[in-house]
C-alpha positions as CSV (number, residue, x, y, z in Angstrom):
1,X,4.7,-40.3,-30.1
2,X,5.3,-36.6,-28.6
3,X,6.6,-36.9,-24.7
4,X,4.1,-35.3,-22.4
5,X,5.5,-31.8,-20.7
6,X,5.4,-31.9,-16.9
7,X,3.7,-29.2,-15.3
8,X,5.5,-29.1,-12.3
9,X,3.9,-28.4,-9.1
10,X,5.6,-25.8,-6.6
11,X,4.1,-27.8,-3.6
12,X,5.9,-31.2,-4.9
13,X,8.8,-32.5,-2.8
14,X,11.8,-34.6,-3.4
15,X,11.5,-33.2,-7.1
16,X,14.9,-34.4,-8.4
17,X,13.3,-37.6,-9.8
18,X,10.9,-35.6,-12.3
19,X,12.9,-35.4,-14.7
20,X,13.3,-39.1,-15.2
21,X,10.3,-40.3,-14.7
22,X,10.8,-42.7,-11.7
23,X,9.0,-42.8,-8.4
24,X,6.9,-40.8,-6.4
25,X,7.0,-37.7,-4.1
26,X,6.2,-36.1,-1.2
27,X,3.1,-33.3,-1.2
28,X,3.5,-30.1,1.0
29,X,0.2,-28.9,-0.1
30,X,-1.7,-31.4,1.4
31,X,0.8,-32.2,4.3
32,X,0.6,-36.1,3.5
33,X,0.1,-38.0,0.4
34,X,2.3,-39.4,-3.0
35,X,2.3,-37.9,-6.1
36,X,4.1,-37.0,-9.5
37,X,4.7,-33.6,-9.3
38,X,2.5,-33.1,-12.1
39,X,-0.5,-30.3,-11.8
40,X,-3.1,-31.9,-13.8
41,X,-2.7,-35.0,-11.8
42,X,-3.5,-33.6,-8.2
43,X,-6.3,-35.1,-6.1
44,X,-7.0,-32.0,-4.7
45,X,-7.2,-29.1,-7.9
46,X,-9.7,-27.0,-6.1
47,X,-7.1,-26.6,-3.3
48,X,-4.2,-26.1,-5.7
49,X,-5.3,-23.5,-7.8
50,X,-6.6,-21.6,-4.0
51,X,-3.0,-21.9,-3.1
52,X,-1.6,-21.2,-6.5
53,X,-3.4,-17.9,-6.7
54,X,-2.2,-16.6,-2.8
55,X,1.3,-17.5,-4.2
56,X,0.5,-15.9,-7.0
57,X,-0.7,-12.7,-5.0
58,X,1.9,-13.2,-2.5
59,X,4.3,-12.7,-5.3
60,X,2.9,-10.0,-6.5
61,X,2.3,-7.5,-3.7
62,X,6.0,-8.5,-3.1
63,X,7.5,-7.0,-5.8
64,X,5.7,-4.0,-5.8
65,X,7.2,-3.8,-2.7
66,X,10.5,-3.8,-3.8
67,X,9.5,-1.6,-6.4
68,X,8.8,1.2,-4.4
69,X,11.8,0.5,-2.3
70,X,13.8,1.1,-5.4
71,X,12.1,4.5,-6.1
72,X,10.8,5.6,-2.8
73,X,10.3,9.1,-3.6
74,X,8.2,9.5,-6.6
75,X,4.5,10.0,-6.1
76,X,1.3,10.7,-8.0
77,X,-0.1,13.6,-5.8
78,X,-3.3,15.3,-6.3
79,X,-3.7,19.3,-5.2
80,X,-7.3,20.4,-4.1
81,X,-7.8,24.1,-3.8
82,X,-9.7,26.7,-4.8
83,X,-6.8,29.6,-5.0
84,X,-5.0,29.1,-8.3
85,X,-1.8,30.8,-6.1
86,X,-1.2,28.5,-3.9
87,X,-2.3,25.7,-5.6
88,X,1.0,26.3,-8.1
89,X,2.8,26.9,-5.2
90,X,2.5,23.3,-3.5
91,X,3.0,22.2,-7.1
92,X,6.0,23.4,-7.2
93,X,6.9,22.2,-4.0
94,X,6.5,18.2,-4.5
95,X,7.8,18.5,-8.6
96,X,10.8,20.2,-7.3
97,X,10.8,16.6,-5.2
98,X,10.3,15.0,-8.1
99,X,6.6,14.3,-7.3
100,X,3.8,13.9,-10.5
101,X,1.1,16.1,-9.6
102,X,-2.7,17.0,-10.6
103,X,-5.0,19.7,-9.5
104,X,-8.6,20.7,-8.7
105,X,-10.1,23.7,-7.8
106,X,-12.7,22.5,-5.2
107,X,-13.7,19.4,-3.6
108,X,-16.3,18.3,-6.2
109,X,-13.4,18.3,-8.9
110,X,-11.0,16.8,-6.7
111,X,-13.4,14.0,-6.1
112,X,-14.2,13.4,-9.7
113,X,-10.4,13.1,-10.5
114,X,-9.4,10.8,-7.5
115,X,-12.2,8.4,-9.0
116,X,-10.4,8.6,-12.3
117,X,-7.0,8.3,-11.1
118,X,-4.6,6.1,-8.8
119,X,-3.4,8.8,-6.3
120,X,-0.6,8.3,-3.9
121,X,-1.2,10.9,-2.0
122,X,-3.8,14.0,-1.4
123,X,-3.4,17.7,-0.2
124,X,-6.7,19.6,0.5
125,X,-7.6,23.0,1.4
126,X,-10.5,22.8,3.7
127,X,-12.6,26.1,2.8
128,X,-13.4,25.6,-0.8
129,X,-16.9,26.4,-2.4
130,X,-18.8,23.1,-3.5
131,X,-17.2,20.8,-1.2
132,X,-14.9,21.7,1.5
133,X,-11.8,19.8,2.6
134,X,-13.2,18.1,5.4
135,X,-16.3,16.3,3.3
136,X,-13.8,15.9,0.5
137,X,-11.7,14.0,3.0
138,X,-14.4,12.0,4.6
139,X,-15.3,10.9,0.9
140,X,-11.9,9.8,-0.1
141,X,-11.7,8.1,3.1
142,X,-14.5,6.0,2.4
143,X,-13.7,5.2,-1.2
144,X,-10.0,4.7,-0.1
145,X,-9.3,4.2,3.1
146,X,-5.8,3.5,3.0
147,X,-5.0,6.8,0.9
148,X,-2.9,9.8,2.9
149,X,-4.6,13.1,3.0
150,X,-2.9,16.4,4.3
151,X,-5.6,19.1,5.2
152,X,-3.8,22.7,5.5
153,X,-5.8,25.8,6.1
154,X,-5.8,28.8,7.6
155,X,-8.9,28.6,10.1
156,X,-7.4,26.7,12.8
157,X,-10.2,27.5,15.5
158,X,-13.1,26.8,13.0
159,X,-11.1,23.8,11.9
160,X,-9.3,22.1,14.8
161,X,-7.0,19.5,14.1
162,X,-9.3,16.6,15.7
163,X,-12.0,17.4,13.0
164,X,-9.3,16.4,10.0
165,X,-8.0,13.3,11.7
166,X,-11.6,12.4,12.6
167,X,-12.2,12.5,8.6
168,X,-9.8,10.8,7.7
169,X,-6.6,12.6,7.8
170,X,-3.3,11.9,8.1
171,X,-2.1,14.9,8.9
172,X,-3.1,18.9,8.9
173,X,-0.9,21.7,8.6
174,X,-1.9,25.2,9.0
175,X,-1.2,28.0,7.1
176,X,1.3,30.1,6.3
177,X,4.1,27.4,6.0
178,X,7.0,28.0,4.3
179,X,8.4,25.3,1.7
180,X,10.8,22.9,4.5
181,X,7.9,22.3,6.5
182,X,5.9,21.4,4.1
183,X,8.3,19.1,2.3
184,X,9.0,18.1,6.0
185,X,5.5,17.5,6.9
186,X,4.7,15.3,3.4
187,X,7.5,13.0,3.8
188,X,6.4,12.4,7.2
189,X,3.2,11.2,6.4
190,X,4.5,9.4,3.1
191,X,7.3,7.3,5.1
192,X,4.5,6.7,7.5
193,X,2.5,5.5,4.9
194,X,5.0,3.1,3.8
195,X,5.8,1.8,6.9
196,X,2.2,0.4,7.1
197,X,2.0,-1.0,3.7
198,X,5.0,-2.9,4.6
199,X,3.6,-4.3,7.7
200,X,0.2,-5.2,5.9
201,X,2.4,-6.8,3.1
202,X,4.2,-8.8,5.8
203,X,1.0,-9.7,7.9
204,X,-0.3,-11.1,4.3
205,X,2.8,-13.5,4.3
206,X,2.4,-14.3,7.4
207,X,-1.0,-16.1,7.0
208,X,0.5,-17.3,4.0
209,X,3.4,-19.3,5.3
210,X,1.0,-20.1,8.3
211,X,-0.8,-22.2,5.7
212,X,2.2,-24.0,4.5
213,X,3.2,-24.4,7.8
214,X,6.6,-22.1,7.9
215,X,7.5,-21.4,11.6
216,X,10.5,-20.0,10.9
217,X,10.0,-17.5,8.5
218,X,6.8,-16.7,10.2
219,X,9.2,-15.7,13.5
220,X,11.0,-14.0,11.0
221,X,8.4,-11.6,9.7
222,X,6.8,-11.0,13.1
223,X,10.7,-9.3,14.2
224,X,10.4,-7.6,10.9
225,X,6.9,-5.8,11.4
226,X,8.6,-5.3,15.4
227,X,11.0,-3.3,13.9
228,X,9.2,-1.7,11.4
229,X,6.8,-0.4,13.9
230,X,9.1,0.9,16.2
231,X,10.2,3.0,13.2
232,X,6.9,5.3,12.7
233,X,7.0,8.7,14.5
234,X,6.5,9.3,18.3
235,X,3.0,11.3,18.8
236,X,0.1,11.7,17.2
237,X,-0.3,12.2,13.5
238,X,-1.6,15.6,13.6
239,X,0.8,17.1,16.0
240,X,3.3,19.6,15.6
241,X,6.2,18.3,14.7
């Protein structure tokens, strides 16, 4: 007769006792109740597998936290503009960085390409035949709204800085620029960018432990996201720096 394997539940308290069989324990799941540890025996699957899969997500989004804090610098970065000059310039700017990088030659490309690809970040020309930088902006800010976008152009009356933020923008440089500002500007915007995925990652957590009832790690991530506010820039985005 073959011994039945225990799937152990991660909600199960007082666990030590699995192993041998005897008595019953505590469930944090449910806040109150005995049981034996054992997933296919809860009273409550429905609400296990709920749990089981935020963990699960929790976990997840967690990691690829630490991830990126292990390799901060490295981006996928698409380049939308319609002179071939300047479009290998800002190439070479972010690969000297490190930085993997695509480009397009108008907004319509640079569209079709951001739907086909993850993107970390997009820089955008905003006078470009087909579609300029401003719609192409407004688009990727609909289809991602959490995706950075530095406009830079030339035609800073036409173009004022409040019509790029209002698009979607993160930031807007104008041109010429040499390459420090530019690198200057982008890492701006990229630490910024990180700054808020690790608040949102830590506001996810929060509801998470609110649901197993963890006061003090929830006091814990609300210093955390304190802090990690008080680290983004002083002024508005689209300023000078």
């Amino acid at each position: 007769m073959m011994m039945s394997i225990l799937k152990k539940c991660p909600f199960y308290r007082n666990s030590e006792s699995l192993t041998t069989g005897r008595g019953l324990g505590h469930c944090d799941l449910l806040g109150q109740g005995i049981c034996e540890g054992d997933i296919r025996s809860c009273e409550k699957p429905d609400l296990l597998r709920k749990q089981l899969s935020e963990q699960q997500r929790h976990e997840v989004s967690k990691n690829e936290g630490e991830q990126r804090q292990k390799d901060p610098s490295k981006y996928k970065v698409l380049v939308v503009d319609d002179e071939e000059p300047l479009r290998k310039l800002i190439v070479a700017f972010l690969s000297g960085q490190g930085h993997q990088c695509l480009m397009a030659g108008n907004g319509v490309d640079g569209l079709n390409k951001a739907r086909q690809i993850k993107f970390d970040a997009v820089i955008t020309d905003i006078v470009m035949p087909e579609m300029n930088g401003i719609a192409l902006t407004r688009e990727l800010h609909g289809l991602y709204p959490k995706l950075p976008v530095m406009i830079m152009t030339g035609y800073s009356n036409e173009y004022p800085t409040g019509s790029a933020i209002e698009a979607g923008a993160r930031d807007f440089i104008g041109k010429p620029f040499g390459h420090d500002e530019f690198i200057l500007r982008f890492n701006k915007m990229m630490r910024d960018q990180q700054i808020s995925l690790d608040i949102e990652a830590k506001q996810r957590e929060i509801l998470f432990q609110a649901q197993r009832e963890s006061s003090e790690r929830i006091n814990e991530l609300k210093r955390e996201i304190e802090n990690l506010t008080s680290q983004f820039s002083s002024g508005y985005r689209g300023g000078r720096l």
